[in-house]
C-alpha positions as CSV (number, residue, x, y, z in Angstrom):
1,X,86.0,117.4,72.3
2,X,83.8,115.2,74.0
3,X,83.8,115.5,78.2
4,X,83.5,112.1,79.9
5,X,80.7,112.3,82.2
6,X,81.7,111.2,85.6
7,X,79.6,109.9,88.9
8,X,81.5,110.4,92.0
9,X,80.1,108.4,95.2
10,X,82.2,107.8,98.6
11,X,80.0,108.3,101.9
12,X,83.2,110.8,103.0
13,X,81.9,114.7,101.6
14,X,85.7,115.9,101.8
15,X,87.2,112.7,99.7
16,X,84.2,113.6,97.1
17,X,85.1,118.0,97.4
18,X,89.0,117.0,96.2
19,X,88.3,114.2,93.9
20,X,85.8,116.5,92.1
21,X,88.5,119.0,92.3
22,X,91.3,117.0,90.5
23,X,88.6,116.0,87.5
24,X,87.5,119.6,87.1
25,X,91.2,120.9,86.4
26,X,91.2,118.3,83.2
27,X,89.5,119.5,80.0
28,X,88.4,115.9,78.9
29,X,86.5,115.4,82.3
30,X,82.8,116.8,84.0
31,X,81.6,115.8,87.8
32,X,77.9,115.0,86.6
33,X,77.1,114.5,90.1
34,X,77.8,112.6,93.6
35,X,76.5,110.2,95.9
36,X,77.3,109.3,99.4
37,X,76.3,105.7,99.5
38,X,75.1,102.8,97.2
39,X,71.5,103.3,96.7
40,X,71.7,106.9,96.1
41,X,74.5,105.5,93.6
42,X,72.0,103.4,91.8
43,X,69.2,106.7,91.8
44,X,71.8,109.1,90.2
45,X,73.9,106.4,87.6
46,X,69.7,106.3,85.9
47,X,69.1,109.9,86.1
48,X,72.8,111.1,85.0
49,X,74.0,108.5,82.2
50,X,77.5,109.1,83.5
51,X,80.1,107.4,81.3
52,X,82.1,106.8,84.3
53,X,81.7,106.3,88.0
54,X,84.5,106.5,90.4
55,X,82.8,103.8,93.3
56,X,83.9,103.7,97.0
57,X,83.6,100.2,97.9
58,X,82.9,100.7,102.0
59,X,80.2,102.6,102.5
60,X,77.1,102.6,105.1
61,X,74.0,100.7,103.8
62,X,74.2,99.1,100.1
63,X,78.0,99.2,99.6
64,X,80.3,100.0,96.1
65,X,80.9,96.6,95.3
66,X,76.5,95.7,95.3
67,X,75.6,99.2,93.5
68,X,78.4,97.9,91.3
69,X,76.5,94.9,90.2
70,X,73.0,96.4,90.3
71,X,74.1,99.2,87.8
72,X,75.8,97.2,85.1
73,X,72.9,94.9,85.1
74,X,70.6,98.2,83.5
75,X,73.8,100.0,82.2
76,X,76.1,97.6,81.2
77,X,78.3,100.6,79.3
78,X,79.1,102.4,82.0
79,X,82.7,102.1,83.0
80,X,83.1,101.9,86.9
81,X,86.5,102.3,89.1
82,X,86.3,101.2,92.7
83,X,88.1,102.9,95.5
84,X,89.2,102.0,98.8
């Protein structure tokens, strides 16, 4: 079975610890790695390849909803989910 590959970012470190908690308990599901604003978003979706990314959309600096954009205009597969 094939593990979706997901990208976590939200600027809160606690939000990020449970979230990746709840995705490691299901078998179908791998944190690939986090982020704590939008431009270290951009850095990791490149380097990672995630499948998904779960996005914050307030954050300090370049928020969810402009990493958003940036990333689908060089990865226009990857799935993204925004939070709030």
């Amino acid at each position: 079975m094939r593990q979706i590959r997901v990208l976590l970012v939200d600027d809160h470190a606690l939000f990020r610890e449970g979230l990746a908690g709840i995705i490691a308990a299901q078998p179908d599901m791998q944190v690939v790695g986090e982020a704590s604003d939008g431009l270290e978003a951009l850095v990791k979706a490149r380097e990672l390849n995630p499948d998904l990314i779960l996005m914050d959309i307030q954050m300090p600096g370049m928020d969810g909803l402009e990493a958003t954009r940036e990333i689908l205009k060089s990865q226009p597969e990857v799935k993204v989910v925004m939070l709030t």
